[in-house]
C-alpha positions in Angstrom: 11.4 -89.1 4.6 8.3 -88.2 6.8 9.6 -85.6 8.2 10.7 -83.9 5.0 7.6 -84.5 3.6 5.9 -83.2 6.3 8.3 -79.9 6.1 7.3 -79.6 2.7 3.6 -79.3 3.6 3.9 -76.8 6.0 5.5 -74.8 3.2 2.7 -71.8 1.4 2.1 -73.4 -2.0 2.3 -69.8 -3.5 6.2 -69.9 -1.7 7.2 -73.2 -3.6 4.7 -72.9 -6.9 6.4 -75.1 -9.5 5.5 -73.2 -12.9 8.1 -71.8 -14.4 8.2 -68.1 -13.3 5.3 -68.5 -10.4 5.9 -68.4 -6.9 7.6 -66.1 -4.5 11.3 -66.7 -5.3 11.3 -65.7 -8.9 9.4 -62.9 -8.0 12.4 -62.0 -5.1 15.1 -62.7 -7.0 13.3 -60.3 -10.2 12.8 -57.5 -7.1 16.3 -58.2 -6.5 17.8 -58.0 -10.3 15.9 -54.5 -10.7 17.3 -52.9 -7.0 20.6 -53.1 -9.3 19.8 -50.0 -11.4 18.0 -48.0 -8.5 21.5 -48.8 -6.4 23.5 -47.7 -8.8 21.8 -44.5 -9.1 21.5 -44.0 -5.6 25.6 -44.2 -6.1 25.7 -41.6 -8.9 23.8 -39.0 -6.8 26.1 -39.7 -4.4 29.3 -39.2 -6.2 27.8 -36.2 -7.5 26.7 -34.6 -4.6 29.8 -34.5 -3.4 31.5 -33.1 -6.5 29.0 -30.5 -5.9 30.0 -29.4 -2.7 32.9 -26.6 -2.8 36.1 -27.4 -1.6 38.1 -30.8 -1.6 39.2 -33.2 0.0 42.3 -31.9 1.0 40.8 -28.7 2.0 38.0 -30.1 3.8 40.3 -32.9 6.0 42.9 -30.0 6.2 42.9 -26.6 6.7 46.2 -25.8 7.8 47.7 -28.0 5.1 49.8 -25.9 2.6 48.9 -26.0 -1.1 51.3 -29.1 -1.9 50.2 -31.4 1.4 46.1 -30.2 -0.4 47.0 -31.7 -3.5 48.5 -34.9 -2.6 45.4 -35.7 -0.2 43.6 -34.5 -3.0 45.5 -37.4 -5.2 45.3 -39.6 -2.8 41.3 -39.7 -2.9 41.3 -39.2 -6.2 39.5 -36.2 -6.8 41.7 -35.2 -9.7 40.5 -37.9 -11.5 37.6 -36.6 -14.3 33.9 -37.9 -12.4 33.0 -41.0 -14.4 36.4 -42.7 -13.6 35.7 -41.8 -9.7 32.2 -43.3 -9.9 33.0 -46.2 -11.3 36.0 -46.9 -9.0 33.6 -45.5 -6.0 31.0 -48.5 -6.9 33.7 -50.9 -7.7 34.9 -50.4 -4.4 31.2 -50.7 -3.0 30.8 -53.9 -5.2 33.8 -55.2 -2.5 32.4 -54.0 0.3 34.3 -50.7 0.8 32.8 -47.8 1.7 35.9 -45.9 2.4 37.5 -44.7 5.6 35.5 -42.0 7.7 38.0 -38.9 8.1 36.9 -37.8 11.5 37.7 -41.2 13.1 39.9 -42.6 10.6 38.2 -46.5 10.6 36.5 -48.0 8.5 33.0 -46.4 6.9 31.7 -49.7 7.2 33.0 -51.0 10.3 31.4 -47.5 11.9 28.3 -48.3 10.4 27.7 -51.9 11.3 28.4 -50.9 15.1 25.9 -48.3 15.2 23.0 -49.8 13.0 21.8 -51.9 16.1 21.1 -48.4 18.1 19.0 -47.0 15.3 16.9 -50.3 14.4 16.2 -50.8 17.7 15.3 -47.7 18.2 13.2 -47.4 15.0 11.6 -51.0 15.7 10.6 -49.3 19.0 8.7 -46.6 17.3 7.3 -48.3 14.9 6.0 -51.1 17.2 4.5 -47.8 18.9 3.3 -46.5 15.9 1.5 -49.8 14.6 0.0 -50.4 17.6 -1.6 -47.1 18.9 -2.0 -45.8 15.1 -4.5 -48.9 14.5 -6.2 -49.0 17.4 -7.2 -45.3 17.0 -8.2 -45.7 13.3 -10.0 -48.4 14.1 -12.0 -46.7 16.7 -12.6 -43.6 14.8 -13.8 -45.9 11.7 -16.3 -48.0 13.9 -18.2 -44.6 15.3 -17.5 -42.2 12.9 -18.3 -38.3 13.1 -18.3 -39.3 16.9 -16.1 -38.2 20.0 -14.3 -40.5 19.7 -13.3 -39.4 16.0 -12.7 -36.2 16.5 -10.5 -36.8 19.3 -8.4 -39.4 17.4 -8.3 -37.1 14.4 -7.4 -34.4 16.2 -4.5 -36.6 17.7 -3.5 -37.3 14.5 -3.4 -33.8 12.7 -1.3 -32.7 16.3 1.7 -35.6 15.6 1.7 -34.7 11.9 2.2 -30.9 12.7 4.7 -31.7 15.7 8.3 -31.0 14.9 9.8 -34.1 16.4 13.1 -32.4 17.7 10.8 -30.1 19.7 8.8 -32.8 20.9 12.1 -34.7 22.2 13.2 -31.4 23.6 9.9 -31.4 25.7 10.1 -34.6 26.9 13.7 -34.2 28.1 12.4 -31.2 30.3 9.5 -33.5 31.6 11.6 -36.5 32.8 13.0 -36.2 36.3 16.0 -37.3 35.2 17.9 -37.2 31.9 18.0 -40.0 29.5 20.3 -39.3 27.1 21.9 -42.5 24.9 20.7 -46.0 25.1 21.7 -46.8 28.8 23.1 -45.0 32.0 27.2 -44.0 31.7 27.1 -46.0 35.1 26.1 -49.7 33.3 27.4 -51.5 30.3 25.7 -54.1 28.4 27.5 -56.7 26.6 25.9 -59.2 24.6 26.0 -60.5 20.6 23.0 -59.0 19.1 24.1 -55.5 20.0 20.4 -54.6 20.6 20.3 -53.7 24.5 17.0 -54.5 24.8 16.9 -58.4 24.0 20.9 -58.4 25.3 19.7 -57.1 28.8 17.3 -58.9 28.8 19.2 -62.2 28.1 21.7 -61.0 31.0 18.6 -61.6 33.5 19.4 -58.2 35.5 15.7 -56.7 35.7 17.9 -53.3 36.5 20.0 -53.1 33.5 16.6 -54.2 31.7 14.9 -51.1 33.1 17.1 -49.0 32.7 17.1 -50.0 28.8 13.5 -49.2 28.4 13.7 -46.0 30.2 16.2 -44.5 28.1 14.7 -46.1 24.8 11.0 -44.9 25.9 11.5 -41.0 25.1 13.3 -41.2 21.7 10.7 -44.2 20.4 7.6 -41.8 21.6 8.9 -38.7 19.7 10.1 -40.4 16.6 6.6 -42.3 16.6 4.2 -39.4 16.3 4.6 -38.7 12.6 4.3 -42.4 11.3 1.4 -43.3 14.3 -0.6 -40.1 13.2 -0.2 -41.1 9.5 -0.8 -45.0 10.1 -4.1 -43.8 12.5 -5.6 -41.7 9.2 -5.1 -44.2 7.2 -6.5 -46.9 9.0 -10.0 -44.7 9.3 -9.9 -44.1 6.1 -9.0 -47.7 4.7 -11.6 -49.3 7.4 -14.6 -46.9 6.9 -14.6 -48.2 3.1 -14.1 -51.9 3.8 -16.9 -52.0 6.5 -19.4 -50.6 3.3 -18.3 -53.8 0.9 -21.3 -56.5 0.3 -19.3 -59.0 2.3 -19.3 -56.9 5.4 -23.1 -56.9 5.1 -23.6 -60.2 4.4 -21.4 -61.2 7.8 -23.8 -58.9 9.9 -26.9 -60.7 8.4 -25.3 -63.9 9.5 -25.4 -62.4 13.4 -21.5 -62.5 13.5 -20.4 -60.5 16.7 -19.4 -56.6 15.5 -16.1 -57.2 16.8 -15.1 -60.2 14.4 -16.9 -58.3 11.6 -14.8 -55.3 12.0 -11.3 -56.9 13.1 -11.6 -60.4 10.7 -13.1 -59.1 7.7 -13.2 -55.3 7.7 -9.9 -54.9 9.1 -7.9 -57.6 7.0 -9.5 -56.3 4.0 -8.2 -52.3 4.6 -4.5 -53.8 5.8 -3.0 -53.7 2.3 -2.8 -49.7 2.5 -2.2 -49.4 5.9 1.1 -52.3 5.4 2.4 -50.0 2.5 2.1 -46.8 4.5 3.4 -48.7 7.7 6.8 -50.0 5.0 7.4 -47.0 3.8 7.4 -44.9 7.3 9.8 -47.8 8.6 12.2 -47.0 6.1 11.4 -43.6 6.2 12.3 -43.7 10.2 15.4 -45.6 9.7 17.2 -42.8 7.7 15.3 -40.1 9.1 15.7 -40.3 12.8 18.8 -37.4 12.4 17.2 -34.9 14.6 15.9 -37.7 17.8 19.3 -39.4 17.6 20.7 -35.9 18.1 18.6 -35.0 20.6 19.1 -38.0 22.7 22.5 -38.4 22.0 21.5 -41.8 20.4 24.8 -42.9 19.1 23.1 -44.4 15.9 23.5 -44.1 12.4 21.4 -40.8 12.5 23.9 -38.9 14.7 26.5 -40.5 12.7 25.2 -38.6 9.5 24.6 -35.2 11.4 28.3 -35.7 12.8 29.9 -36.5 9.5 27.5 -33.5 7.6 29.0 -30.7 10.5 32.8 -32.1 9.7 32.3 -32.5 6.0 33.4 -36.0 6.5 32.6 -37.1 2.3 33.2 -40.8 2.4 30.8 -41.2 6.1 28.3 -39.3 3.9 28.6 -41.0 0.6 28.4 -44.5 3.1 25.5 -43.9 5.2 23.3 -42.6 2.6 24.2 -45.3 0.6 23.2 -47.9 3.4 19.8 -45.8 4.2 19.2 -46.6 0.4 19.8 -50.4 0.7 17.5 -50.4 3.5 14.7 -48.7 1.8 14.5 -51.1 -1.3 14.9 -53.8 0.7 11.8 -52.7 3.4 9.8 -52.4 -0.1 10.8 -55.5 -1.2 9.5 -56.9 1.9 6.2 -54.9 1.7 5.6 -56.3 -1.5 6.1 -60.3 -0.2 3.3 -59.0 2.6 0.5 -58.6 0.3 0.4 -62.2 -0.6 0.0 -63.1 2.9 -3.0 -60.1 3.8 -4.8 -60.8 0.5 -4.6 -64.0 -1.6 -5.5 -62.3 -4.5 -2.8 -60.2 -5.1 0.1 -63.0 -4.4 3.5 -62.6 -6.9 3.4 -64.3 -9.7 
């Protein structure tokens, strides 16, 4: 009983609020009930895309076929069927957990997926972590000492990642490594573990090699998919800092002789974070369905050279499955955003 009670405590009072519709799990399972329409017509755009693109089925999985073997493939996906009917059998069979069977491998959409969705969050984790942490220190330095060296310099950084196609940036750093680095470890080693992340399943192996060798081949793709989001979160962060560190409360902590540093991190800095965590969500999300042209660069066998592959073979149902999934994982990285701001900024906590 004391240790429940105790468990209890520990939990936010805005998390377990016992008013009727107060708290953080109404306000979840409400973000939740209204991802339902947005899903549905992320489906629809889907279906239609596709109807949309010339050609078939049948003449897209076969081009040799003859006109009768066209038609029964044709059938057999169910393309003579008038739209509505196909979408609603496409999002019944979504509703199951089907996302079809990818024509260029013949397995399972979803199977395909869920191997290669470990490659491209870690990878995009990787950036980001990049992006967060460099982006935010070089905001933060341009907002202390503004119209300075050091601003100009960090805004000049910034305006350089925006401006930087990323597939030319990866291209450049594969002609500076001594060595190419192409996929997520040397053809020579294997990693086995359950996560299917190398990084944490190397390092759980306890071979400092296979570790290394990880990092090397993670470092390039991370640094060149990290330059548009770390430019972006860096300009932000100025911006969002510069204004916070001229608010009454800012003055009032000088005139107490707090040190600059704990004015600027503890209350400039927490105050500017809401921005900066909304731009930070949305280039996460961003980066996990955008990383098309790194993955291809690299060889990255993730769900971005999974989409480039199935777009070059016209493989419909890979298509229709990973954009679907990119969509899921957008909401749900909002959705998450949102349960942040009650944690930054008491004031704005669901309710």
């Amino acid at each position: 009983m004391f240790a429940s009670r105790n468990c209890v405590a520990i939990v936010p009072s805005w998390f377990r609020s016992p008013g009727k519709r107060t708290g953080v799990l109404p306000f979840v399972l409400r973000r939740l009930r209204s991802t339902i329409p947005v899903l549905l017509g992320v489906a629809f755009c889907v279906v239609l895309a596709t109807k949309l693109i010339p050609g078939t089925p049948g003449s897209m999985k076969g081009e040799k076929l003859s006109q009768k073997e066209i038609a029964e493939l044709d059938r057999k996906y169910g393309w003579d069927r008038p739209f509505l009917e196909q979408y609603v059998s496409y999002c019944a069979r979504v509703a199951r957990g089907d996302l079809g069977e990818c024509w260029l491998h013949e397995r399972p959409v979803a199977t395909e997926l869920r191997e290669r969705f470990p490659a491209t969050a870690e990878l995009t984790l990787a950036a980001m972590a990049i992006a967060m942490l460099a982006g935010t220190c070089l905001g933060v330095l341009a907002a202390v000492k503004p119209r300075g060296i050091v601003d100009y310099a960090t805004m000049t950084i910034a305006l350089v990642g925006v401006s930087m196609p990323v597939f030319w940036l990866g291209i450049l750093l594969q002609i500076a490594s001594p060595e190419p680095l192409v996929e997520r470890v040397d053809f020579r080693l294997s990693v086995e573990g359950p996560t299917g992340f190398f990084l944490v399943d190397s390092a759980l192996s306890r071979d400092p090699a296979l570790f290394w060798d990880v990092v090397k081949h993670l470092a390039l793709p991370a640094v060149a998919l990290a330059t548009i989001p770390l430019a972006t979160i860096a300009r932000l962060t100025r911006a969002s800092l510069m204004e916070a560190l001229e608010q009454d409360y800012v003055r009032t902590a000088r005139a107490k002789g707090l040190r600059e540093s704990v004015v600027v991190l503890k209350h400039g800095l927490r105050n500017a974070l809401i921005p900066i965590v909304t731009a930070t969500g949305l280039q996460l999300a961003a980066l996990l369905g955008g990383a098309v042209l790194t993955e291809t660069v690299f060889q990255w066998p993730g769900i971005g050279s999974y989409i480039f592959e199935a777009a070059t073979s016209k493989d419909l149902p890979a298509l229709q499955g990973a954009v679907l999934v990119v969509a899921v994982v957008f909401t749900l990285a909002n959705l998450v955003v949102d349960l942040s701001y009650g944690v930054i900024d008491p004031r704005v906590r669901p309710t």
